[in-house]
C-alpha positions in Angstrom: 51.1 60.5 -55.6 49.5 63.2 -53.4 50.2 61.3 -50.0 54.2 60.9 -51.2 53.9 64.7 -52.2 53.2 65.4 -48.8 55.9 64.5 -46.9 58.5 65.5 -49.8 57.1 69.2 -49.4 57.0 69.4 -45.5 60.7 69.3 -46.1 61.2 71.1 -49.0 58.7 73.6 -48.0 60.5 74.8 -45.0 63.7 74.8 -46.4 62.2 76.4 -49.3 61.0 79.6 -47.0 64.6 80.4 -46.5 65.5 81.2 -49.9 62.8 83.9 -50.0 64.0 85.5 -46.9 67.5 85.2 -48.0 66.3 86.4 -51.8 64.1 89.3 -50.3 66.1 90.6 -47.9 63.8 89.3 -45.2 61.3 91.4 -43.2 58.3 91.8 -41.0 54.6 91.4 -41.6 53.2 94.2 -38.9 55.0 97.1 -40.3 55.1 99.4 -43.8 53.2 97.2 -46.0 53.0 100.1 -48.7 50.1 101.4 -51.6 51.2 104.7 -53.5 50.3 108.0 -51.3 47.6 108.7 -53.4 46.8 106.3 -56.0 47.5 108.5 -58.8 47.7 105.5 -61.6 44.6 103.8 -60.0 41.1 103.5 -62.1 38.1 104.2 -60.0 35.4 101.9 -59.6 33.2 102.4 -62.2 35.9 103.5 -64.8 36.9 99.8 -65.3 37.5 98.8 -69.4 35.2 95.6 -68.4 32.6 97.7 -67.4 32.9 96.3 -63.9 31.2 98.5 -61.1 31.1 97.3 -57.4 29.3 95.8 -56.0 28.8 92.8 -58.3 26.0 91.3 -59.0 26.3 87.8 -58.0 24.6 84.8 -56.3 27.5 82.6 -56.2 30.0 82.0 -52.9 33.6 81.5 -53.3 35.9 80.2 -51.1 39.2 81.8 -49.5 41.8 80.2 -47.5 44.2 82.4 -45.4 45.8 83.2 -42.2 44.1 85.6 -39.4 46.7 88.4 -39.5 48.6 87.7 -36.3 47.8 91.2 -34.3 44.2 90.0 -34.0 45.5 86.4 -32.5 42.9 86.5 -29.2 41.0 89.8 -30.5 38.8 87.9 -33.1 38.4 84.1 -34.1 37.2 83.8 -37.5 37.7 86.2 -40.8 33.9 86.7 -40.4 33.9 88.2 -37.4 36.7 90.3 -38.5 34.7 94.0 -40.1 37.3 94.4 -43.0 36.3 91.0 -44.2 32.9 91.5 -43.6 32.6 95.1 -45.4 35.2 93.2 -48.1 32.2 91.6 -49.0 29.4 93.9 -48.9 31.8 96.7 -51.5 32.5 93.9 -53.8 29.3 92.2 -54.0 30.8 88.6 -53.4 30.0 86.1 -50.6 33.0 84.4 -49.4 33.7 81.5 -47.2 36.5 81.5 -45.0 38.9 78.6 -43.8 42.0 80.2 -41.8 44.7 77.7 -40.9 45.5 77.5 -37.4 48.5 80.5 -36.1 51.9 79.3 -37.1 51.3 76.6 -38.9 50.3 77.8 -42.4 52.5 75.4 -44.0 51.6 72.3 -42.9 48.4 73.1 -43.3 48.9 74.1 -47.1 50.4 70.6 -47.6 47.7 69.0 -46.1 44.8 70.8 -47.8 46.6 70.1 -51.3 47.3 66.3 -50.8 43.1 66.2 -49.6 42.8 67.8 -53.4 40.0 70.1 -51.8 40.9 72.7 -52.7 39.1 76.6 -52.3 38.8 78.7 -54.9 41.5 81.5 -53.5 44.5 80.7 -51.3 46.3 83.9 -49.7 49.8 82.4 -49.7 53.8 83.2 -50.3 53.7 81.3 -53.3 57.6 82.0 -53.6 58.3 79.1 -50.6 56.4 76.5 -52.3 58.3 73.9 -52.9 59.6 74.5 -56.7 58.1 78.0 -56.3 55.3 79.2 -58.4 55.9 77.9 -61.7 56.0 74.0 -60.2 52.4 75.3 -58.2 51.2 76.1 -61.8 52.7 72.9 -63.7 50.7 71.0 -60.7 48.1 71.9 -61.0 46.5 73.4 -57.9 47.1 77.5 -59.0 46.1 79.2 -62.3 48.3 81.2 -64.6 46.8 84.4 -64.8 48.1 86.4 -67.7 44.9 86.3 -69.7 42.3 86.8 -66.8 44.3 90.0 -65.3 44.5 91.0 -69.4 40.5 90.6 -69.2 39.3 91.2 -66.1 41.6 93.3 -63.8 42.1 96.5 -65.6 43.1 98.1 -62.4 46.1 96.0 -61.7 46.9 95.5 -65.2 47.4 99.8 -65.4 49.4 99.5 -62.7 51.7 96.9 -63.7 52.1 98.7 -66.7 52.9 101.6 -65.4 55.9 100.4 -62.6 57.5 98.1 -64.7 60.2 97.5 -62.0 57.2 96.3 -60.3 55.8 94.4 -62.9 59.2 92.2 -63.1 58.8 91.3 -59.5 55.3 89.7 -59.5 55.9 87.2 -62.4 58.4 84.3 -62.6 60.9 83.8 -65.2 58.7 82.5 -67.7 56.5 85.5 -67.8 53.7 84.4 -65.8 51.3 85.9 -63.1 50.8 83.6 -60.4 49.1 85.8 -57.7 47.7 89.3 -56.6 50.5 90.8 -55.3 51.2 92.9 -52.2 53.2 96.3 -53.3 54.6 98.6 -50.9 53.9 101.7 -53.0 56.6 104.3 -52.0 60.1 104.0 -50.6 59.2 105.2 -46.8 57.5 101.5 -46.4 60.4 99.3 -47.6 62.4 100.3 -44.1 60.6 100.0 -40.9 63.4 97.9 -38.4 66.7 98.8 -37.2 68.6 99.0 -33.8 67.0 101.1 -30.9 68.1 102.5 -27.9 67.2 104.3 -24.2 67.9 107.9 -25.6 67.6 108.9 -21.9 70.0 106.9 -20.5 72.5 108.4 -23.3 71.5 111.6 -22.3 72.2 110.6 -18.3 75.7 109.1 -19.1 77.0 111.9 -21.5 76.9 109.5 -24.4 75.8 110.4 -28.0 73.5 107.6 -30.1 76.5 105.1 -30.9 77.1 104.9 -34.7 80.8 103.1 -34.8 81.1 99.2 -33.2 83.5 101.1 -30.7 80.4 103.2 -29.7 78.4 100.4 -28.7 81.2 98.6 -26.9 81.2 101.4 -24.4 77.1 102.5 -24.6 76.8 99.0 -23.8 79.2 98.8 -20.9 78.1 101.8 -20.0 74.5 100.2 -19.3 75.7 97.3 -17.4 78.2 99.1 -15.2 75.8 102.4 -14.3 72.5 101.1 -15.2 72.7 98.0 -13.6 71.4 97.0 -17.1 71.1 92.9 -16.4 70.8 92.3 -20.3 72.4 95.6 -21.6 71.6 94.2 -25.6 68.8 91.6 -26.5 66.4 90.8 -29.0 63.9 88.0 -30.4 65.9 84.5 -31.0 62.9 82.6 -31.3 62.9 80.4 -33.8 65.8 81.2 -35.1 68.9 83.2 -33.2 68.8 85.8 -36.8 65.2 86.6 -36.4 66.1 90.5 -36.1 69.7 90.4 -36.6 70.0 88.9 -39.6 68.7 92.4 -41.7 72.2 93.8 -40.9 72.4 94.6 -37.6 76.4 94.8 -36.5 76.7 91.8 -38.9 76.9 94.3 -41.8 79.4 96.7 -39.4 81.8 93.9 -41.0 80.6 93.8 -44.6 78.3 90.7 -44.3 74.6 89.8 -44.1 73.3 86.6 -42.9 72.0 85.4 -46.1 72.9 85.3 -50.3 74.3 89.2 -51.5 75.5 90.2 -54.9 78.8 92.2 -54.5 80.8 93.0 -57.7 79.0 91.0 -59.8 79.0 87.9 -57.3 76.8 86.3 -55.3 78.1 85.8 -51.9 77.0 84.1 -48.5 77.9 85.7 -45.5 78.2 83.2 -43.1 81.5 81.9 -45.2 83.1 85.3 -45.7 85.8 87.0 -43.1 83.4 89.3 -42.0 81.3 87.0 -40.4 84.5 85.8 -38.6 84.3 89.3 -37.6 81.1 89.4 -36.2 81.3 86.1 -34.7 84.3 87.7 -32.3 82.6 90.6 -31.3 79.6 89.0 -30.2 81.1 86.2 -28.1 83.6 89.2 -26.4 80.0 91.1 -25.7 78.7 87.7 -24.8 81.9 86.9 -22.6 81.8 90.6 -20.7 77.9 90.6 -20.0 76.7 93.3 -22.4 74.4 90.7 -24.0 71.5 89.5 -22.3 72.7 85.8 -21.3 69.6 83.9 -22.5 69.9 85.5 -26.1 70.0 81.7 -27.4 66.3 81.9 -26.2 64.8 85.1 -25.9 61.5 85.0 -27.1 59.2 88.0 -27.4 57.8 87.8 -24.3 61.1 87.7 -22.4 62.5 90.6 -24.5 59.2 92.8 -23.8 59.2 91.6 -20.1 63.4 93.1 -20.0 62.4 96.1 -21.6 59.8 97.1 -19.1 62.3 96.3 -16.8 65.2 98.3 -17.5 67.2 95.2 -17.7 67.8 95.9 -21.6 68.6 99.7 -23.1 69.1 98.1 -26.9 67.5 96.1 -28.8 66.8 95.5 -32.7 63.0 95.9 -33.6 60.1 97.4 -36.1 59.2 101.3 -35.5 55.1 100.2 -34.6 55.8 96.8 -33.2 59.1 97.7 -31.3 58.7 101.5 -30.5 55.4 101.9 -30.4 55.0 98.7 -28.4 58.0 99.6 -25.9 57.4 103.8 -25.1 54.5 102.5 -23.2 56.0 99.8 -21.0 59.4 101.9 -20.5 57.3 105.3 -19.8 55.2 103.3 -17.0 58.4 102.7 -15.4 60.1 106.1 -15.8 57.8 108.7 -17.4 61.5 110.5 -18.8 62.0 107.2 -20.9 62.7 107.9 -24.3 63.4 105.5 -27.4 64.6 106.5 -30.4 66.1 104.6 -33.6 70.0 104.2 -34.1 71.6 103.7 -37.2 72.6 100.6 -38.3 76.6 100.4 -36.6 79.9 101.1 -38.9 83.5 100.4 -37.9 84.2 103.9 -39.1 82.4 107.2 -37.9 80.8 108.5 -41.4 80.7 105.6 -43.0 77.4 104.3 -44.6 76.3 101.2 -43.4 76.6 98.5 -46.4 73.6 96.2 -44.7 70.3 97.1 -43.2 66.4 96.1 -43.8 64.7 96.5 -47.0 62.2 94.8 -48.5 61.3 95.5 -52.1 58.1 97.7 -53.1 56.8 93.7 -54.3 55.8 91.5 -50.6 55.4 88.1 -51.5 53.3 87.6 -48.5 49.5 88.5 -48.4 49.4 87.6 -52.1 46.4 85.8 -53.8 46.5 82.8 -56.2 43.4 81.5 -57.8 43.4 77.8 -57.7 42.3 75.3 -60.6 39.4 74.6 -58.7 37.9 77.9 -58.7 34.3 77.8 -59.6 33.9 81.2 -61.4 38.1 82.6 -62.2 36.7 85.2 -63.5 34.1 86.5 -60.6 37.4 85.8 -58.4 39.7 88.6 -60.8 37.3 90.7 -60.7 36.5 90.7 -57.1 40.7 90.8 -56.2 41.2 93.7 -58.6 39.1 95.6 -56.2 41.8 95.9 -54.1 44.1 98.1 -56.5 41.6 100.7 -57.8 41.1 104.1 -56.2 37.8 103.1 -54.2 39.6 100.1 -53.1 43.0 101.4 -52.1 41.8 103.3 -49.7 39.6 100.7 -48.0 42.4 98.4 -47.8 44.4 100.8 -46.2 42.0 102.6 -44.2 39.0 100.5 -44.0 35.4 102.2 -44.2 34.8 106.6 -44.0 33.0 107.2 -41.5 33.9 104.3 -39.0 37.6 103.7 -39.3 38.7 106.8 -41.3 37.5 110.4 -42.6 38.5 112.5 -45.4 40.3 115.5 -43.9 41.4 118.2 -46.5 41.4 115.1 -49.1 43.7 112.8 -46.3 42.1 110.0 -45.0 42.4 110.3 -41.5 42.1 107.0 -38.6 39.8 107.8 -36.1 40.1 107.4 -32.7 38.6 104.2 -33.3 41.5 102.9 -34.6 44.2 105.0 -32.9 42.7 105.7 -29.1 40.8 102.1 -29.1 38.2 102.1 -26.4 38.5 98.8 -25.7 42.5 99.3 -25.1 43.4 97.5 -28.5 46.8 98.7 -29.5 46.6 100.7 -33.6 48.0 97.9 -34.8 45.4 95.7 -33.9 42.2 98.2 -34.5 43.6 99.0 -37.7 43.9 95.0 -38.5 40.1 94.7 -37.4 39.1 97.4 -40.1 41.6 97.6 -42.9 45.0 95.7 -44.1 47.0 98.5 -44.3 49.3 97.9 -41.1 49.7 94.5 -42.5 49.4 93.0 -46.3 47.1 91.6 -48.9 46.3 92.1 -52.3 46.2 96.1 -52.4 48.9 98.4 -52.7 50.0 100.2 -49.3 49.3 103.6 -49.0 52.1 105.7 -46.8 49.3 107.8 -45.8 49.0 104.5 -43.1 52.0 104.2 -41.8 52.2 108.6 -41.6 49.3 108.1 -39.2 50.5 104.2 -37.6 53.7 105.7 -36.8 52.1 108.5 -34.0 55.3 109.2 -31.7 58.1 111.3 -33.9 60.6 108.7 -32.7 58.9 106.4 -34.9 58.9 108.9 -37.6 62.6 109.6 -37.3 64.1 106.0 -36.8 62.7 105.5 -40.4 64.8 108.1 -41.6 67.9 106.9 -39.8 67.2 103.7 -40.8 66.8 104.1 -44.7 70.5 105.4 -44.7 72.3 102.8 -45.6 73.6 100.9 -48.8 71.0 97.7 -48.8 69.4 98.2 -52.3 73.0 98.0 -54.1 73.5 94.4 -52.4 70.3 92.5 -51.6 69.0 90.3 -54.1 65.7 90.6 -55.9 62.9 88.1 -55.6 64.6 85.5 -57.5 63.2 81.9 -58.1 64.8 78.8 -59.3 63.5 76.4 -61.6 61.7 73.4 -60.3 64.5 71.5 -60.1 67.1 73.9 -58.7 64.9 74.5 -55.9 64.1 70.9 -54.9 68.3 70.5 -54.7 68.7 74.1 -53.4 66.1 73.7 -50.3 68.2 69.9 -49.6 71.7 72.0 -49.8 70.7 75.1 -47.3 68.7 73.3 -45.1 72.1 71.6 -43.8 73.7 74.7 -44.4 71.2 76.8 -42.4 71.9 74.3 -39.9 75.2 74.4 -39.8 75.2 78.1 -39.6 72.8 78.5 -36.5 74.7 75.7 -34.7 78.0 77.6 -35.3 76.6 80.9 -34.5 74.8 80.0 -31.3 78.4 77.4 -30.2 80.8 80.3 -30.8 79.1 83.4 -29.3 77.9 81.2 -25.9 82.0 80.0 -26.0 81.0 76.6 -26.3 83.4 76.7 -29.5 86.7 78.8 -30.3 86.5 82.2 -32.3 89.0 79.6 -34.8 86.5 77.4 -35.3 84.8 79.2 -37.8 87.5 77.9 -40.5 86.6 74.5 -39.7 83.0 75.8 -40.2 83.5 76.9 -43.4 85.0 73.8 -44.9 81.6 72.1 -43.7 79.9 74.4 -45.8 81.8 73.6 -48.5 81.5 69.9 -48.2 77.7 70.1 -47.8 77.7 71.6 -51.7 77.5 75.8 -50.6 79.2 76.4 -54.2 76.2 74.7 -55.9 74.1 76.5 -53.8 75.4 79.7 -55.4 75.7 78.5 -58.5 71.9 78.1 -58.0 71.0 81.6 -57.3 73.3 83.1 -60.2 71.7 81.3 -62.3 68.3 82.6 -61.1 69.2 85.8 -61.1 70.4 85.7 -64.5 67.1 84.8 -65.6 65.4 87.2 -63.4 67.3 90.1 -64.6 66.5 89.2 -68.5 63.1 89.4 -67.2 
């Protein structure tokens, strides 16, 4: 039974990863994480109702499966070599043993640890692409529910649970139960760190203002090509799929649309069948026709859009504030030391319109989250050791790492030290803080904006966050939603031909492989291939959710 499961979820499983992102509203892993600014409904320490005081007292190992948080990809091989994990350790009193599976393939390796039935005693997964989501993971047998052990056990959580109940009715399913510690982006500033950015010196230099209207970027953008010799006026990361940025809202929502599922009016929608995406669709192949996209977008990976940055071939792009900013003053200043990016907002059809579609994620991440598996030696020694994470003492090692190495307490704000932020071995902040704490990424803690106050150095960081958080996102993008078992076995078969479809269409009609007419025919396919049921799927879920 375990071998057949196998296969059946490195299908499902995939497919299954898109109805988070589409449910979420999608997002990055290096930026805004979140943990509340100053803890103010955390315990401390030794306050627990268990009596628990760290470091525990224990001479027993447990096990913990995770992924090496992708900044430190070539900086460090192993979690122990990594000094967050190895100071983890030492605060909680708890020896752990790490297996990380290899970079980009977390999923298949999930499905093959589970059919081996070895399993660790933690797994550090997004338990909401699991193929029936977390309730099947439970009714499987490989996670624990953890309703009565948080009750016991994790006093800090539990407070704080209690106290957000918006929260709280993210990181359960339907039924009511826990299924993992959760990652919680604590206040509003970290739910919005990507968004459209652009050469604010070249703007300056041609006598244009930061385009806000679809008409605006027509003419920034053939403004770049014609008198900035701009090769690839607008690109950003396609790789692996051509929404990887985009899809957040990025001109798509100029037209009303979003790549995934929205709730509008009481519906659920899909963007990719509505007029607006007809819309989009035209723009982009006329911007495609004329030059003013870079004309390997089909294929531009990071590399190639850091490497046209640097350049000057591109003046736009779409990207995070740390890992698009941050990353490109450098490589743009080398070049011209009057470079200047800065954050646009997300594009309207009409000048003081707010834009309906941008990225958000909700203050609950379903990535960097905890389960506790059924093979877990000592559940108990594991709640205790994860609830670390959300008291006082914890939340700000999580975030900051250790005072005195990574951070110091400055007028009662823990402040990075030039460790962290001036790297003498040249590592960027985003991978020094990743080599001491978790707050630039995720994990079971909530962020602190205190992090990304500090991450986000340059004020151009700062204020495309602001620009970027203007726009109507909350109203339309769905919660963390999560079909039953069964929905979600026939909802992954449904959108992975659908997702299909849509790239294929996308990628045929922009290029000009395809008419702007097409998209009719298009639509129909979507229709054949069961899209209604599809949606019928996720009203249903959200039903539930919202009686939650």
């Amino acid at each position: 039974m375990k071998k057949a499961l196998t296969t059946a979820m490195t299908v499902v499983l995939s497919s299954s990863l898109l109805l988070a992102a589409c449910s979420s509203g999608g997002g990055s892993k290096d930026e805004a994480s979140s943990k509340p600014s100053s803890a103010p409904n955390a315990t401390t320490a030794t306050e627990q109702a268990t009596g628990t005081t760290y470091p525990i007292k224990t001479d027993k190992t447990l096990s913990y499966w995770g992924e090496i948080n992708g900044n430190l990809v070539g900086v460090k091989p192993t979690h122990q070599d990594i000094p967050f994990f190895q100071e983890w350790q030492k605060k909680t009193g708890v020896p752990l043993k790490f297996t990380a599976p290899p970079s980009g393939q977390v999923k298949e390796a999930l499905n093959v640890m589970l059919a081996s039935g070895e399993l660790p005693d933690m797994i550090e997964y997004n338990f909401l692409s699991f193929p029936g989501g977390p309730e099947k993971a439970i009714s499987d047998g490989y996670i624990v529910k953890l309703n009565d052990l948080i009750d016991k056990y994790a006093p800090n959580l539990k407070k704080y649970l209690q106290e957000h109940p918006d929260v709280d009715k993210m990181v359960k399913t339907d039924s009511g139960a826990y299924y993992a510690f959760p990652f919680i982006r604590g206040d509003e500033y970290l739910r919005v760190f990507q968004g459209p950015i652009i050469r604010k010196d070249w703007l300056d230099e041609l006598g244009l203002p930061v385009p806000e209207t679809i008409d605006d970027w027509t003419a920034t953008l053939t403004a770049f090509k014609e008198k900035k010799g701009a090769a690839a006026p607008l690109s950003f990361v396609s790789k692996p799929r051509f929404f990887n940025e985009s899809g957040n809202g990025a001109f798509l929502g100029a037209f009303g649309v979003t790549r995934g599922f929205y709730q509008e009016d009481g519906k659920i929608k899909f963007g990719p069948e509505e007029q607006g995406f007809k819309q989009y669709l035209s723009l982009f192949h006329d911007w495609y026709a004329k030059g003013l996209i870079d004309k390997n977008i089909a294929t531009a990976d990071t590399k190639a859009l850091d490497g046209n940055i640097a350049s000057g071939a591109t003046g736009a792009s779409i990207g995070n504030a740390g890992g698009g900013i941050g990353k490109w003053q450098p490589l743009v200043t080398a070049k011209d030391d009057k470079a200047v990016l800065v954050g646009a907002p997300y594009p309207v059809l009409n000048k003081g319109e707010t834009p309906k579609f941008g990225q958000r994620n909700q203050a609950y991440a379903s990535e960097g989250t905890v389960a506790i598996t059924t093979a877990c030696k000592d559940p108990e020694l594991a709640v205790r050791m994860l609830d670390y994470g959300y008291s006082e003492e914890g939340g700000l090692f999580f975030n900051f790492g250790t005072e005195g190495v990574s951070y110091s307490m400055v007028n009662g704000y823990p402040t990075y030290t030039d460790l962290l932020l001036k790297n003498p071995d040249k590592l960027a902040p985003a991978q020094a803080i990743s080599l001491y704490a978790r707050g630039s990424y995720n994990g079971p803690f909530i962020q602190d904006k205190r992090y990304a106050e500090q991450f986000f150095a340059l004020q151009s960081q700062r204020d495309a966050v602001t620009t970027w958080q203007k726009t109507d996102s909350a109203k339309y993008f769905l919660p963390s939603i999560t079909p039953t078992p069964d929905e979600s076995t026939e909802y992954a078969t449904i959108m992975s031909d659908i997702d299909t479809l849509v790239d294929e269409m996308t990628l045929k009609i922009i290029l000009g492989t395809e008419p702007v007419d097409s998209f009719d025919k298009y639509v129909g396919k979507m229709k054949s291939l069961k899209l209604d049921r599809a949606i019928e799927i996720q009203t249903a879920a959200l039903d539930r959710y919202n009686k939650r």
